[in-house]
Every structure is written in structure tokens, then in C-alpha cells.
C-alpha positions, 0 to 999 in steps of 0.5 A: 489508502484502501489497500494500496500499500502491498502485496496483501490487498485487502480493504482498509477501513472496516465496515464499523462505519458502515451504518449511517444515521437517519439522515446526515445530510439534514444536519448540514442543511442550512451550509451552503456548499461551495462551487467546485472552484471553491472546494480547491483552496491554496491552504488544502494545498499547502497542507496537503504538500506538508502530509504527502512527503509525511506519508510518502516517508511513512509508506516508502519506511514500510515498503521497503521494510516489510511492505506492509502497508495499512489505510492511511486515510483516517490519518490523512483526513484527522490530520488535514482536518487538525492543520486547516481547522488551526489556520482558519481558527488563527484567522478568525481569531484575528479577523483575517479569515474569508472563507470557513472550513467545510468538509468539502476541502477536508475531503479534497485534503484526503484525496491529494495526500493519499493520492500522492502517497500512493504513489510510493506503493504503485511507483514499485520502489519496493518491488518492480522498480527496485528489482531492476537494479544491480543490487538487487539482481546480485541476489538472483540466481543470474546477475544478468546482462546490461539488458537486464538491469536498470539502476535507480536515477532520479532524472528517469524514475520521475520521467516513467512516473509522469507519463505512466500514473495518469491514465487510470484516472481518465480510464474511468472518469466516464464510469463515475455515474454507473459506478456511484449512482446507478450500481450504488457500489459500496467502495467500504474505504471511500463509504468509511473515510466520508463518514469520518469527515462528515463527523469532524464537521459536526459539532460533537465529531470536532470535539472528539476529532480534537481528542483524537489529535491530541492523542495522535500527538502525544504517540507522535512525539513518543514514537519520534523520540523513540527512533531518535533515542535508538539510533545513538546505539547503532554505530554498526552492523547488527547493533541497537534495540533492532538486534534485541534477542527477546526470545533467545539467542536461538530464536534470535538465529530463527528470526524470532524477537521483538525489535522494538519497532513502534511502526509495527506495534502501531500498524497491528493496532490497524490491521485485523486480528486475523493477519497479523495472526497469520503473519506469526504462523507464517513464521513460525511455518516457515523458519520454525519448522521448514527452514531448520529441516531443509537446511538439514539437508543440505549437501543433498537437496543443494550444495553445501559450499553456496552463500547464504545469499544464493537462490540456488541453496536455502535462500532459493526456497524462502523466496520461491515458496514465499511467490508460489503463496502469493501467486495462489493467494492471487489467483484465488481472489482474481478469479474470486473478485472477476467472478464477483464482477461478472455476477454482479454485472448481470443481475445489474443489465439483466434483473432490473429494469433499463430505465434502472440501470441505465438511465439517460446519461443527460440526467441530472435529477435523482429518481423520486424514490431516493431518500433524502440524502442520496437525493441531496448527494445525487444531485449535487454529484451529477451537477458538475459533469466532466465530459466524456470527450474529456476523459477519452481525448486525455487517456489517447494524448497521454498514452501517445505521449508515453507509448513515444517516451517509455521505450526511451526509457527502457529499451526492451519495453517496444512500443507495441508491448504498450500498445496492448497494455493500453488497449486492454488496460481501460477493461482491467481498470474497470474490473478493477474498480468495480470489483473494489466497489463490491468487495474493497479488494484492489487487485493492482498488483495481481494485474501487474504480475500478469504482465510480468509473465506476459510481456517477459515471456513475449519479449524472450530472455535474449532480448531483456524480458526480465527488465521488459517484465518489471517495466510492464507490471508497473505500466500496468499497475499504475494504471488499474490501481489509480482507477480503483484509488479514484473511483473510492474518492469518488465514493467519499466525495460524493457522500461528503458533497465534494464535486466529482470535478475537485476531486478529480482535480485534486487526485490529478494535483496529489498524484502530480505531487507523489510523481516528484515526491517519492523518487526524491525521498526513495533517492534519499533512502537509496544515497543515505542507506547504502545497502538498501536492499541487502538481506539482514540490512535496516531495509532489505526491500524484499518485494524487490527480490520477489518481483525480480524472480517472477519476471526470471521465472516468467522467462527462463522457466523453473531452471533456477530452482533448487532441488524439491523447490518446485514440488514444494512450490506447487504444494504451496499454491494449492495449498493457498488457493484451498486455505482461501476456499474453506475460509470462503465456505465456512463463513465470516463466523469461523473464518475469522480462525482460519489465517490468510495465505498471502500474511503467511507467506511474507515472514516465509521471507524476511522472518517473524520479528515485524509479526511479534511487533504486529501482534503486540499491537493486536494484544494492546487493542484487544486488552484496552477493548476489554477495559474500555472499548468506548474509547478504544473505538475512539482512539486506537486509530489516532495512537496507531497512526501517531506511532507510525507517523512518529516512526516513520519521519524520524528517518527524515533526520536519520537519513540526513545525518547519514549523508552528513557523516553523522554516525550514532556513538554507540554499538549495543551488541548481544553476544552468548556466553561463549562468544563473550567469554573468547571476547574478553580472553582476547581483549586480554591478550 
């Protein structure tokens, strides 16, 4: 999912399979490949229905917990490629078997289920979505007008989804030939995902793909298991394994304790050493150091008599500091990625050759110079074109159609709001896109807090500029993210042979999918989990908070904060951009030391428990890198991802046991010493 699932977007992949061999492509000479009809078969479908609500569970548990979310790629692509390649092994056996499984199909597999899962991310039900709700408006330090609340519905979630998720993918539909072939832009995720499916469909990467299955199975079954096993001692708040004070009782008040959270011990397998490095310090920053001395404060930086709850007293800075981290963090690598953009645009139109750069747009023959696979993938990708034409006449149709309907849907949102958004939004998905290509960076959410403060500022506060705000940036959002989403398929496909029109097709099929998909599975979290989005809860959605409250300060200003909040604020920005400047000028050697702003600021939040889960994964990888790094290499991945997936679907049967009234028999609660002892005296009495 090359960085689609959070705040924090960076590349999914790594660049470990960056390198190609001599030449591919001549391994898979005598494999006739199929037409672009063929490439879109009915079982890619059917399995890929199966893993998209997989993944959209997966991403929807993530996003609401602590809204970190890393590549499910290799996933998508090692289980697609396991439950086509046992259907097509079961009809061989049987004779029954027409069409063998190539790794086009694979590719159009990955495409449709992280298309669809991705939806979860960009359809904001973890943060502008959600934000607009009562529940989560109750937390803010106004609850705000009818005009500023828009509570979940399924019928209208699905409706905005529809008629908002498809235009980035014709807003650079054209750019496909400039991008791929004439700039030759990297897209690190989309390069990597090939390079995982053009190795399943070698004779030795099928053995190893096997292997790695396998072992995604038996850290499923375990992970599963495990959720299930936990929930019998949860019959109330604050019971169960979640609520195990590792470090202490005092920690435990902290935010500090291992909450035996197989998806986080799975998700820090994936994620690079340094953030997951930077989450703790993060914690430990912020509810180690500066929460403890604020709160010492209190009576004198804010009132003593506020709930726990009120962004006016302690809560106010953890939220507030937290938005000034991850607008700096943002800004920094905007400025950074359009810099980078502007730069390498130049040296494409102004220090090569036009014949280079732009060559005509009716060829269909690589330049002689290629080597013999990008010859092989050039050609096949220019053969089936989708005309211009096509992608114009379908971007201007589907923004009337939603320029017409979304007011419909959010009153404060004016057409005319839209009409900019669409006019300006084909140049921010291509910078969007371009600036993945180069560094695998998508900056989706970085546009959509821009229109957060643009259109709430614009519309007023009298006139529901909050509401409009949030329904702005997911506009937005939806748009420049599928952009950069596409483009990387476009990437993959083009270096597994899959034809640019199966791909599109099938990211049309897999976001058609993710539109239906994730409202239903968010209206399951939202019905079965009554208080989704509540600070402490299983779920506490705290992207939700943080949208809300930048579309408040887009409107009403800095009149919401508490005392210092602000000094401390702008301290933090800084603070954020000159952190991401030194990590720039030190280099790759030494930046590797220096933590991340934007994994600093989350736990500033929600606390560290989800850090130490995270950085037990980075100590399991590292220790089994020192004692076997082949098959480290091999297998980290397929066991991070069956303890995510494992985790992740055992809320499917949780939930549905919490509509049915089903509730676990046991409460497993912590107590201290003195709390146990009044305990007992009481029960005595």
C-alpha cells in the first residue's frame, strides 16, 4: 500500500529489491502474454473480493487504533498469488483447468485489493470523516452547531465515496507515457511489488513463495488465536491482556506497557528501525517528561476543575502539540517533494534533448538504445493506449456529477468550493504522483490539510466551515492519493507486462470495491463498539480528534488554546522542520540516528503502549537477522503480515458477537496493592 494507510507517509517497500538481474524478462520468453481481456479473469475477481474485506478489516483495526498503517503489498501479492495458483493447481489436477496463472493476473490481484483497501485510509474514517461526528465533536472545545456535525450513515458515506474516489485515477491517466517511459520515474513500492511478482512465477521464486505461505499461515492461525483466546477476559472496561502493566502501575498511568498486540509486533517487523525508534521517543518526550511537568501546572496554566477530556486543560496540549508536529513534519517534505519535482522537471524539459523527453506521442516503438527488457515492457506498454479523449471526457462527467451531488450531501460544502478543488486538483495529483515516483513519498493528506484550512477558512465559521473543511480535504485527498496509488500500479504493471488498460480497469474494479467495502465494515466497528472514538477505549480513532481541530483552528484561529499552548506549539513546528533539515544534510549514514518528527508526534497523543509492541517487533527481526539473516530476509515479511492479518480478521467474529450480545466471561483487572487491599476489606464487610 506504498504509504496510503496514515499521517506518516512514507514509502512502503524499501529498496532492497531495487536491483534487477541481468535480464528478466528472457526468463519468461517462450510465456506468451495474454491480451489485456484476458489479464481480467472472473477467479482474479473473486479472490480479490475475498482479500479486499480481509485488508479493508485490517486497515479499518489500524486506523482507528493508532493509524499506522504499513505496505500491504507483498501481502496482497503472496496471497493472491497462493489462492489462484490452489484453484488453477486443483483444476489441473482434475483436467478442468483452461487458462494457466501468469503473472499478469497476480499483478491485476495486487492492484484491485490494495485499491480497495485503500480506500479505508483516503475515505477518512479515521480522520476527516469520523471527525465530523458528535462523538467526536464532544472532545473539542466547542461541540459545535447542527452545522458542524455530520453523523455516520451508511447510505451517504457510500454515496460521497462514489462520486469522489474516481477522478484521480483520470487526472493522470494521460501522464502514464511521460511518467513510466520518458522520465523513467523509480515509484520504489510499485518497482518492488514487480519484482515480488515476477519472482513468484519463476520456478524457484514458487518454491520460496510456497514457504513463505506457509509461514504467513501458521503466524495467522497463531495471531487469530490469540485475539480470540484474549477477548474471554474483557467482560469490562479496563480488562484483559490490553490493560497488562508490563512496566508498573506507574507506567501504566504513563502510557507505558506492552499490550500484547500481535498486529503491532507484526507492523514493526515492517517498519523501519528508525520509526519505530521514533515512536518511543516520542513517548517518552511527551508523557515521560512533558505531560508529568504541565500537569504540575495545573490551577495555573488552566483550570484545575476541567475533565480529563477538555482540550482547554491538559488534553488541549497533547492534541495541539501533537497538529503543530505533524503540520511541520508536512510542510518540510511538501516544500522538500515539490522542490524535488520542480528540479527534476527541469533537467527533464531543459538538459536533455526534445527528441528524449518528449518524444511523439503516436509512438509505440522504444528507442533503440533500451536494453532488452525495458524494450520488451515498452513496447507492450505502449501497445494498448487509453486515449486522451477518454480520460478528459471521464474526469469532466464525474466532477459535474459530483459537483451536483456532494452539496446534496454536505450543505456547507458550495459547489463553487468544488469547482476550484477540481480545477486545481489535476496539477496537485500530478505533482503528487511525480513526487512518489521520485521519492515514494505521497503527500495525500498533506494536500488535504490544505484544504482544510482553505475552504474552512473561506466558508467562515458562521456558515459551517469546520464541516465544509473536513468534507474539503477528503475531496482532495481522494483525489491526489489515487493519483499517486495508480501511477505505482502503473509502475508494477508495466514491469510485469500487464497492460495499462488491466490495470486501470482493475483499480477502477478494486476502488468500486473499497467505496461499498469500507463504509460496511466501518458501520460494523461504529454499531458493535459503541464507543468508537472515545479517549482509553479499544478504538479511540484519535486521527478523528486531530482532523476536527485543524479544521477549528482553520476557522476560529488560536482562541481554543490553553495557556503556552501556542509558544509551545510554534516551538514544535520548528522544532520539526529543523529535525527533517539536519536528518537531510547529515546524509543516509547518520540519519538513520536521528528519529522522525512525524512517528514523534503520535504517541504525543495516544501514549507509547502500540511503540513498545512496535519495537518488540524491530528486536525479534533484528536478533533473528543476527542469527539467520537469509531467511530473515525471506520470512520476516510473510510472518509480519500473517500476525497482522491474524489480528486484524479476529475483529470480524468479535464484532459480530458484540451485536449479538455475546459478552466474554471474564474481567482480568490489575489492581495495587492498596486498591486490592480496600477491595477485600470491602467485600468483607
Amino acid at each position: 500500500m506504498a504509504s496510503r494507510g496514515n499521517d506518516y507517509e512514507r514509502g512502503g517497500e524499501g529498496e532492497a529489491a531495487m536491483t534487477e538481474a541481468a535480464s528478466v524478462e528472457k526468463a519468461f520468453e517462450g510465456k506468451v502474454v495474454p491480451p489485456w481481456q484476458a489479464q481480467l479473469t472472473f477467479r482474479a475477481m473473486v479472490v480479490s473480493l475475498i482479500l479486499a474485506v480481509m485488508f479493508t478489516f485490517i486497515v479499518m483495526k489500524l486506523n482507528l487504533t493508532t493509524g499506522i498503517i504499513p505496505s500491504l503489498n507483498i501481502s496482497a501479492g503472496l496471497l493472491g498469488f497462493f489462492f489462484v495458483k490452489t484453484w488453477t493447481t486443483l483444476l489441473g489436477k482434475s483436467g478442468m483447468l483452461k487458462h494457466p496463472f501468469t503473472r499478469q493476473e497476480n499483478t491485476v490481484i495486487q492492484t484491485c485489493v490494495v485499491a480497495a483497501s485503500g480506500i479505508a485510509f483516503s475515505g477518512g474514517f479515521g480522520s476527516y470523516m469520523f471527525g465530523m461526528s458528535s462523538d467526536i465533536a464532544k472532545q473539542s472545545p466547542e461541540a459545535g452547531t447542527m452545522k458542524d456535525i455530520k453523523n455516520p450513515s451508511l447510505g451517504w458515506m457510500v454515496a460521497f465515496l462514489f462520486v469522489v474516489s474516481f477522478l484521480g485515477l483520470f487526472s493522470v491517466v494521460p501522464l502514464r507515457k511521460i511518467m513510466i517511459v520518458d522520465f523513467k520515474l523509480t515509484y520504489p513500492s510499485g518497482t518492488a511489488t514487480a519484482h515480488l511478482i515476477n519472482s513468484f512465477h519463476t520456478t524457484e521464486g514458487a518454491k520460496v513463495a510456497k514457504k513463505q505461505v506457509r509461514a504467513l499461515g501458521k503466524f495467522f492461525s497463531f495471531s487469530f488465536l490469540w485475539g480470540f483466546f484474549q477477548w474471554f477476559f474483557t467482560a469490562g472496561d479496563g480488562c484483559g491482556f490490553v490493560n497488562f502493566p508490563t512496566f508498573g502501575l506507574q507506567a501504566y498511568q504513563q502510557q507505558f506497557f506492552f499490550d500484547f498486540s500481535a498486529t503491532y509486533v507484526g507492523v514493526g517487523m515492517i517498519c523501519p528501525y528508525i520509526i519505530n525508534i521514533s515512536l518511543l521517543v516520542g513517548g517518552i518526550l511527551s508523557w515521560g517528561i512533558m505531560w508529568p511537568l504541565i500537569d504540575a501546572k495545573k490551577g495555573n496554566w488552566y483550570s484545575a476543575d476541567l475533565k480529563s477530556s477538555s482540550l482547554h486543560g491538559l488534553q488541549g496540549y497533547k492534541v495541539f502539540i501533537a497538529i503543530a508536529m505533524i503540520l511541520g513534519d508536512g510542510l518540510y517534505n511538501f516544500v522538500k517533494v515539490l522542490g524535488r519535482t520542480l528540479f527534476g522537471l527541469y533537467n527533464q524539459f531543459c538538459k536533455k534533448s526534445l527528441d528524449t523527453v518528449r518524444p511523439s506521442s503516436d509512438s509505440t516503438s522504444p528507442p533503440p538504445s533500451l536494453s532488452y527488457d525495458d524494450k520488451r515492457r515498452t513496447e507492450l506498454f505502449l501497445k494498448d493506449q487509453i486515449p486522451p479523449w477518454f480520460a478528459v471526457i471521464g474526469y469532466v462527467s464525474l466532477a459535474v456529477i459530483s459537483i451536483v451531488t456532494i452539496p446534496h450531501i454536505f450543505h456547507q460544502l458550495k459547489w463553487y468550493y468544488i469547482v476550484v478543488i477540481y480545477i486545481i486538483a489535476p496539477a496537485l495529483a500530478f505533482c503528487n504522483a511525480y513526487g512518489c515516483g521520485l521519492t515514494d513519498w505521497s503527500l495525500g493528506s498533506t494536500y488535504g490539510k490544505l484544504a482544510i484550512f482553505t475552504i474552512g477558512a473561506w466558508a467562515g465559521a458562521s456558515n459551517g466551515g469546520v464541516l465544509a473543511g473536513l468534507a474539503a480535504c477528503g475531496v482532495m485527498m481522494n483525489i491526489v492519493s489515487t493519483a499517486s496509488d495508480l501511477m505505482q500500479d502503473f509502475k508494477t504493471g508495466y514491469m510485469t507486462l500487464a497492460s495499462p488498460r488491466s490495470m486501470f480497469l482493475s483499480q477502477v474494479v478494486g476502488t468500486a470495491m473499497g467505496c461499498v467495502i469500507s463504509p460496511c465494515v466501518f458501520w460494523l466497528f461504529y454499531k458493535a463498539f459503541g464507543n468508537l472514538g472515545v479517549p482509553g477505549s479499544a478504538y479511540p480513532a484519535p486521527y478523528a480528534l486531530v482532523y476536527r481541530n485543524m479544521a477549528i483552528l482553520g476557522v476560529d484561529g488560536f482562541s481554543a488554546l490553553p495557556r503556552y499552548c501556542l509558544t509551545l506549539c510554534c516551538v514544535f513546528f520548528v522544532g520539526a522542520i529543523v529535525i527533517n533539515l539536519i536528518r537531510d544534510l547529515v546524509g543516509n549514514k547518520w540519519s538513520r540516528f536521528i528519529p522522525v518528527p512525524m512517528a514523534m508526534a503520535i504517541p504525543f497523543y495516544i501514549g507509547s503502549y502500540f511503540a513498545i509492541d512496535m519495537c518488540l517487533g524491530s528486536l525479534i527481526l533484528f536478533i533473528w537477522q543476527k542469527l539467520d539473516k537469509a531467511n530473515a530476509d525471506t520470512f520476516a515479511s510473510a510472518v509480519a503480515s500473517g500476525l497482522i492479518c491474524g489480528d486484524g480478521i479476529w475483529t470480524l467474529p468479535s464484532s459480530f458477537l458484540a451485536l449479538a450480545g455475546v459478552k466474554p466471561p471474564i474481567c482480568m483487572k490489575f489492581l495495587s496493592r492498596a486498591a486490592n487491599a480496600k477491595v477485600d476489606a470491602f467485600l468483607e464487610s
